[in-house]
C-alpha positions as a Markdown table, in Angstrom:
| # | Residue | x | y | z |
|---|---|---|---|---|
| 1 | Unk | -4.0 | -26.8 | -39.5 |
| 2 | Unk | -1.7 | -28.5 | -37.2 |
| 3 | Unk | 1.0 | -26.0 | -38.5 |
| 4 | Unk | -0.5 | -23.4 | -38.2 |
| 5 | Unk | -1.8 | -23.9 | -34.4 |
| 6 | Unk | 1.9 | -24.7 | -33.6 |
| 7 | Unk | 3.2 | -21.9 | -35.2 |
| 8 | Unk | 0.8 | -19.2 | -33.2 |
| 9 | Unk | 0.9 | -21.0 | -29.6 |
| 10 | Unk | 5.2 | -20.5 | -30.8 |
| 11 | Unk | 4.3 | -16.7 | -30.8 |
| 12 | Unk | 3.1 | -16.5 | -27.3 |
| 13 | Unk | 5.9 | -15.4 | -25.9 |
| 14 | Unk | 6.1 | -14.7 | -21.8 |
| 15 | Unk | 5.6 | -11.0 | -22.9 |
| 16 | Unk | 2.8 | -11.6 | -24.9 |
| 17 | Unk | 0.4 | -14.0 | -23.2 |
| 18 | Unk | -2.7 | -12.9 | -21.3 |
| 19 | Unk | -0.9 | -14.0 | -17.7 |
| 20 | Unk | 1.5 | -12.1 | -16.2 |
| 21 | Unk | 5.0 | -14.2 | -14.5 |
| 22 | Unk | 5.8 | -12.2 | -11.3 |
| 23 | Unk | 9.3 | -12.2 | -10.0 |
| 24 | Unk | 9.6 | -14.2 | -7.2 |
| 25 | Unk | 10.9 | -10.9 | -4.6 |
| 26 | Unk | 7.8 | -8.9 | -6.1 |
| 27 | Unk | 5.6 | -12.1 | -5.1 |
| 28 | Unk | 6.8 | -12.4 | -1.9 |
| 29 | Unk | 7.0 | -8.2 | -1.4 |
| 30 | Unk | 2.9 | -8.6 | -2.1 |
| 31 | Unk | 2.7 | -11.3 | 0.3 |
| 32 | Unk | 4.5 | -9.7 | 3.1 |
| 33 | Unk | 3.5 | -6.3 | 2.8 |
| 34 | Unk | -0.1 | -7.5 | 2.6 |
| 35 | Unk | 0.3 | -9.6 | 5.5 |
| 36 | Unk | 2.0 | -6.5 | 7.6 |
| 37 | Unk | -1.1 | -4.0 | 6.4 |
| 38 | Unk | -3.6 | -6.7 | 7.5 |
| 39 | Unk | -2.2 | -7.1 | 10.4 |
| 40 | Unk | -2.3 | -3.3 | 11.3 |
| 41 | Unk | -5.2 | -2.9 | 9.7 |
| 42 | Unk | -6.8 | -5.8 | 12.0 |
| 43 | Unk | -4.9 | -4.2 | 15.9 |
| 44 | Unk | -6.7 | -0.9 | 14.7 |
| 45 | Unk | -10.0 | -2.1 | 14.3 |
| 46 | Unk | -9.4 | -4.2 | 17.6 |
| 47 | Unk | -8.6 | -1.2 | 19.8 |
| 48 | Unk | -11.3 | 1.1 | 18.2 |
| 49 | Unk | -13.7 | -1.7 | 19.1 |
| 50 | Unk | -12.4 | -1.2 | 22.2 |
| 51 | Unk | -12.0 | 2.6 | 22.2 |
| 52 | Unk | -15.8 | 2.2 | 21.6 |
| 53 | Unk | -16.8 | 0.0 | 24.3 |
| 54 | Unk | -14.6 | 2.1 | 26.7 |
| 55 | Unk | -14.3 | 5.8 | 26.3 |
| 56 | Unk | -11.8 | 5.5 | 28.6 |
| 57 | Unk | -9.6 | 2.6 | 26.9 |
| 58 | Unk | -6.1 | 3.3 | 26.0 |
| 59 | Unk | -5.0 | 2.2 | 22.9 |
| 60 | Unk | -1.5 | 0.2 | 22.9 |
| 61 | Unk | 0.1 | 2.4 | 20.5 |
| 62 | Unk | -0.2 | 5.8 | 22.4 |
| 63 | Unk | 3.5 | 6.7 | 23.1 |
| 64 | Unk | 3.3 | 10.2 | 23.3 |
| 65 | Unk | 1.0 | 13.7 | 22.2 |
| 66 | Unk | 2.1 | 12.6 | 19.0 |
| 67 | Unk | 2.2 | 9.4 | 18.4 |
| 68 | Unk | -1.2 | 8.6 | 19.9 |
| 69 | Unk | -3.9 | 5.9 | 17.7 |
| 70 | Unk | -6.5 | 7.3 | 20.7 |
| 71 | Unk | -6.3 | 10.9 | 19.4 |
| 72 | Unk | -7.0 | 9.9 | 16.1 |
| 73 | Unk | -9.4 | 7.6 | 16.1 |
| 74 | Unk | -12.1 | 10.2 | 17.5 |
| 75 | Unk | -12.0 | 12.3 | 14.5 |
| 76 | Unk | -14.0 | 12.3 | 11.8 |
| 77 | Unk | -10.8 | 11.6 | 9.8 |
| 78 | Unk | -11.1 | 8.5 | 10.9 |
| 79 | Unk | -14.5 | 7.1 | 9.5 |
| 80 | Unk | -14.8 | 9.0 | 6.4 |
| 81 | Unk | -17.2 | 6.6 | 5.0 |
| 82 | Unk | -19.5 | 6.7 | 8.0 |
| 83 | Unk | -17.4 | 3.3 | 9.6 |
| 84 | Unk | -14.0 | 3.1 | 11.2 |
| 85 | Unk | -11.2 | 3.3 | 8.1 |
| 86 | Unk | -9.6 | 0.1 | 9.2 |
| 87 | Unk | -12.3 | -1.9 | 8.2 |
| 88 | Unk | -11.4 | -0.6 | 4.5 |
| 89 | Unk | -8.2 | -1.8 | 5.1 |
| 90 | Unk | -9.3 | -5.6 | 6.3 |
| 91 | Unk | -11.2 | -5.9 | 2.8 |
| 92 | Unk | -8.4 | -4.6 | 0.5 |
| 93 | Unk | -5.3 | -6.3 | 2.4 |
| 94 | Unk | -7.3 | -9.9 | 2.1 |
| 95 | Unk | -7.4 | -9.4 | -1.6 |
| 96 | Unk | -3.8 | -8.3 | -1.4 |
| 97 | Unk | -2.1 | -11.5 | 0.5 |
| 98 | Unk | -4.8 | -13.8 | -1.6 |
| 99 | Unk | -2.9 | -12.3 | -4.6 |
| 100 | Unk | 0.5 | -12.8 | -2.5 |
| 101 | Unk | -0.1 | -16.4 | -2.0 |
| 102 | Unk | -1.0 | -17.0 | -5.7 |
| 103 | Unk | 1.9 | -15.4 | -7.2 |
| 104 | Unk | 4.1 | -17.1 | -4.5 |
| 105 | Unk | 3.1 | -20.1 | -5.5 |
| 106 | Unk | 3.7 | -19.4 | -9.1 |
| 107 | Unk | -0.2 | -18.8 | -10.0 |
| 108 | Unk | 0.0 | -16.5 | -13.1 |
| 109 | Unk | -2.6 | -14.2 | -12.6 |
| 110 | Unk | -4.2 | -12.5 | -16.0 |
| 111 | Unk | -2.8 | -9.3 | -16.9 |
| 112 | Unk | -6.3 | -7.3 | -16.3 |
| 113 | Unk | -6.0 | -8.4 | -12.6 |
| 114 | Unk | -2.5 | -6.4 | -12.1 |
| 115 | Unk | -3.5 | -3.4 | -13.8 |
| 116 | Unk | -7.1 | -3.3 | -11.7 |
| 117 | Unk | -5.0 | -3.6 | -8.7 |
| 118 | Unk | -3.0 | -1.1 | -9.2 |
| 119 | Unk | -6.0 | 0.9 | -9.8 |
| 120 | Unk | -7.2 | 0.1 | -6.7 |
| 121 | Unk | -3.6 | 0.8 | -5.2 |
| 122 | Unk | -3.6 | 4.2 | -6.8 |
| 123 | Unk | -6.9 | 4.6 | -4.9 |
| 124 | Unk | -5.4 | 3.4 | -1.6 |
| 125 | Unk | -2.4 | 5.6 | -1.9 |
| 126 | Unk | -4.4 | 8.9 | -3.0 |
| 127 | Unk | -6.5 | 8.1 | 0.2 |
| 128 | Unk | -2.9 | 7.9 | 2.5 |
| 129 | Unk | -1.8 | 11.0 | 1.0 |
| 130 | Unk | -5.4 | 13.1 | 2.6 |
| 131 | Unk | -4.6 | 11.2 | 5.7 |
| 132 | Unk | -1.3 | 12.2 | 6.0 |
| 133 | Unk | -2.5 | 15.6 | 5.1 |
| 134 | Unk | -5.4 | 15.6 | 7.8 |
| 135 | Unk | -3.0 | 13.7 | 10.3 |
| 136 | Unk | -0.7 | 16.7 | 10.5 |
| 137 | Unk | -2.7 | 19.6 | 9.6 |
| 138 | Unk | -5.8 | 18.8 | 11.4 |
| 139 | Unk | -5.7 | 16.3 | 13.8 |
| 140 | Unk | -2.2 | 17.1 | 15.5 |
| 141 | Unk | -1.5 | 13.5 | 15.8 |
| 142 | Unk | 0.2 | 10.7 | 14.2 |
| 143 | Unk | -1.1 | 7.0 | 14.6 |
| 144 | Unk | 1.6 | 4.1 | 14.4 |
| 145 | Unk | -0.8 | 1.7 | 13.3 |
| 146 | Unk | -1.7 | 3.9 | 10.6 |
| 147 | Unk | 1.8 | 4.9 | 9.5 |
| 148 | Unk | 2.6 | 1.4 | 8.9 |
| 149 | Unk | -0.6 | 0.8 | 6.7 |
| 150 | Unk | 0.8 | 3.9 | 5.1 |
| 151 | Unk | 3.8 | 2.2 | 4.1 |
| 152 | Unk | 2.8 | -1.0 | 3.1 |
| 153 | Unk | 0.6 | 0.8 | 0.9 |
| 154 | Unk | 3.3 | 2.7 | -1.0 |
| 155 | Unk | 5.5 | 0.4 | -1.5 |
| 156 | Unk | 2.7 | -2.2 | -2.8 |
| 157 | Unk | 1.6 | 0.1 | -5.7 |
| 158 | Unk | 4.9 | 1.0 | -6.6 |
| 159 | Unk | 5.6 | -3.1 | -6.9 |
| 160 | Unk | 2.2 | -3.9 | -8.1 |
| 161 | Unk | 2.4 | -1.3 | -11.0 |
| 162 | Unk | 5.6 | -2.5 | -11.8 |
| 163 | Unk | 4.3 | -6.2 | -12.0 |
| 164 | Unk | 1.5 | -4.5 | -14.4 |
| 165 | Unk | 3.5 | -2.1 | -16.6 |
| 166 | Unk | 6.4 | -4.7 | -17.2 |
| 167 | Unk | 5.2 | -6.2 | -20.1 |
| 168 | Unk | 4.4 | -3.4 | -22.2 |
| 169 | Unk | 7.6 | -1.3 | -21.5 |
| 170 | Unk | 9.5 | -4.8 | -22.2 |
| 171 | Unk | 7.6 | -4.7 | -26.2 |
| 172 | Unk | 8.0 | -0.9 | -26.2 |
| 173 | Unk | 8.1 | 1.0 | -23.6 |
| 174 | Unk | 10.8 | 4.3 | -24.0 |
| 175 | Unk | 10.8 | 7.4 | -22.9 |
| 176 | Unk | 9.6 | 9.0 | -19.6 |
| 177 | Unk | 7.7 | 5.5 | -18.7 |
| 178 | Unk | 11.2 | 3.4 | -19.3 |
| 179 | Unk | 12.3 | 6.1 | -16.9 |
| 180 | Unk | 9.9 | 6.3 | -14.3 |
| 181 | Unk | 10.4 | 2.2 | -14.4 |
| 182 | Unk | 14.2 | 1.9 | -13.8 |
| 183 | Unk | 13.8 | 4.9 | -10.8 |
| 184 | Unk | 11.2 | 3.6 | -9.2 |
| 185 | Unk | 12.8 | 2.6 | -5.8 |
| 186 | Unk | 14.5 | 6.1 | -5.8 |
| 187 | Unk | 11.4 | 8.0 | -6.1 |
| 188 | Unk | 9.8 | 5.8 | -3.4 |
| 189 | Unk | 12.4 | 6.6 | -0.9 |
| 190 | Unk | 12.6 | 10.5 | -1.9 |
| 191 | Unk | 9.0 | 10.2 | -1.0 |
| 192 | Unk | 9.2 | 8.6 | 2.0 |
| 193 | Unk | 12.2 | 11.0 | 3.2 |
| 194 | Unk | 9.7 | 14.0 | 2.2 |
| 195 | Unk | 7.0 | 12.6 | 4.6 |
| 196 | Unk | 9.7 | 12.0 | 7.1 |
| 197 | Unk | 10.9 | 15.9 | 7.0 |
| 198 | Unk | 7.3 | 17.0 | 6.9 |
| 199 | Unk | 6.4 | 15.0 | 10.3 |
| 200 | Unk | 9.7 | 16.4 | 12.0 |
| 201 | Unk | 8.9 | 20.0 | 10.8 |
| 202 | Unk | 5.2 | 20.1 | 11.9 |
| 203 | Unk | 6.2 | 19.0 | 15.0 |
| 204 | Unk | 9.2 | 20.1 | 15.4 |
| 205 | Unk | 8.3 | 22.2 | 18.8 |
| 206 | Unk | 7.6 | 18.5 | 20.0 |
| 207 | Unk | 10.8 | 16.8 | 19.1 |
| 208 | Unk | 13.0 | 19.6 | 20.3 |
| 209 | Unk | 11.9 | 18.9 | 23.7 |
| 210 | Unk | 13.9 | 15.6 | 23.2 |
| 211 | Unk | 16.8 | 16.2 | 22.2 |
């Protein structure tokens, strides 16, 4: 008996146990980035707090026609659910640097809890893309605040689903997911240079007036 529990705990191999051992820059990327979309997601909710108890209340990160929080915060963009979108944010970036400050402090976290992140990353991320969308389309207006949360956002389900996927495509994985894997940062920054060329050619008429 002894044998044989010796010989199956030998077979759990880092790969194949339930918990899931996070590189330590992908630790600390989910503890910063969690930190820096709390942080915007908390100075949002602050000034539309006090958009609210001040029509007149300009917010700190109106720079410009464009880059103006106040413009955006009035639209219906920007409580979808009925309540101002930061507060989403507050919820989902606690969860976020509570996972940060487990993995940081080599907590191995059970391979269910990375995948339902991600899930709830892929969420987050879907929802940035229709506020991008409505931000340059409807509204006419960018929000700093936002665009950072935007970013955190990104980047955090492109590490997060890399913490999940990893063991599986070290067993087996091949193909377009081996792929997708090793290119992961270059398809992050071709996305972020498309959003990039998108903001400078929807407003365009704007920026011209700067140069």
């Amino acid at each position: 008996m002894t044998t044989s529990v010796s010989a199956q705990t030998a077979d759990l191999t880092p790969e194949s146990r339930p918990e899931t051992r996070v590189p330590a820059p992908s630790a600390w990327w989910v503890l910063i980035a969690g930190v820096i979309g709390l942080a915007a997601s908390a100075t949002l909710t602050v000034e539309k707090i006090d958009l609210l108890l001040n029509p007149a209340y300009v917010p700190s990160c109106n720079f410009n026609p464009i880059l103006s929080c106040g413009s955006v915060m009035v639209t219906p963009q920007a409580s979808l659910l009925g309540f101002p979108n930061p507060l989403l944010g507050l919820v989902a970036f606690t969860v976020v640097v509570v996972t940060g400050l487990l993995t940081v402090t080599k907590v191995a976290l059970p391979q269910w809890y990375w995948i339902g992140l991600t899930a709830g990353l892929l969420i987050g991320a879907g929802f940035v893309h229709w506020l991008i969308y409505a931000s340059l389309y409807s509204i006419g207006a960018l929000c700093p605040y936002c665009m950072v949360v935007w970013a955190a956002t990104i980047t955090l389900l492109v590490v997060v689903a890399s913490i999940a996927c990893r063991p599986a495509l070290q067993r087996r994985g091949r193909g377009v997911a081996r792929a997708l894997y090793q290119w992961r940062w270059s398809i992050t920054a071709l996305w972020f240079t498309a959003v990039f060329l998108m903001i400078m050619a929807r407003f365009w008429d704007y920026w011209s007036t700067l140069l």
